[in-house]
C-alpha positions, 0 to 999 in steps of 0.5 A, a space after each residue: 893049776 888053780 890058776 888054769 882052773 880059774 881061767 878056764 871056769 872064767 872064759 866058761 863064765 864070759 862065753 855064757 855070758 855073751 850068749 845071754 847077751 845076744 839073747 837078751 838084745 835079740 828079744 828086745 830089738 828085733 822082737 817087736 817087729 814081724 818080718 815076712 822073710 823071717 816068718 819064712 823061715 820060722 815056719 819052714 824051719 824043720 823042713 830047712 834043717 833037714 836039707 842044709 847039710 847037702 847044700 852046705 858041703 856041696 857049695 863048700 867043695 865048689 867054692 873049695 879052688 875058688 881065688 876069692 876071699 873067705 868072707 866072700 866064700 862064706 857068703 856065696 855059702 850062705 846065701 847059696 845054701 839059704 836060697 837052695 833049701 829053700 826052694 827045696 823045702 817048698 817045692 816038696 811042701 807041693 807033694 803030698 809026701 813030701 809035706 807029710 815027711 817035711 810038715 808043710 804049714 797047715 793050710 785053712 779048711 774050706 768052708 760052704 
């Protein structure tokens, strides 16, 4: 029993340790760097998490008799899903509601 304990309290240990790792090597390699497609992404990220879940069951049950491989189906799944919010998120940032509820990135007032 103490032994499982020990396991357990370790695996719990290693799992917080990986993720600290993963955060750490984030920051430091890539956080340097602006990309224009993760900026993107950044600013639409609220409007994303609200419209995924649809297109990720939906691909999910399309790809579901697929014949193909399951790297291959999560791709398709991803970049499926990734592209469908997207061009969701921006044609509802174009309607005035939809920018309200989805919170459109605020654009520059005009000045005379």
């Amino acid at each position: 029993m103490v032994i499982q304990i020990a396991a357990d309290l370790g695996f719990v240990a290693a799992c917080a340790t990986g993720c600290f790792f993963l955060i750490a090597a984030s920051l430091r390699f890539t956080a340097a760097r602006r990309s224009a497609r993760l900026e993107t992404l950044s600013s639409n990220a609220y409007g994303l998490y609200l419209v995924h879940y649809t297109f990720v069951v939906w691909l999910q049950y399309a790809l579901l008799t697929a014949a193909l491989f399951a790297v291959v189906k999560a791709a398709v799944g991803v970049g499926g899903t990734l592209v469908s919010n997207l061009i969701v998120v921006l044609a509802a940032q174009r309607v005035p509601f939809g920018a309200l509820l989805i919170g459109a990135p605020r654009r520059a007032a005009a000045t005379t």
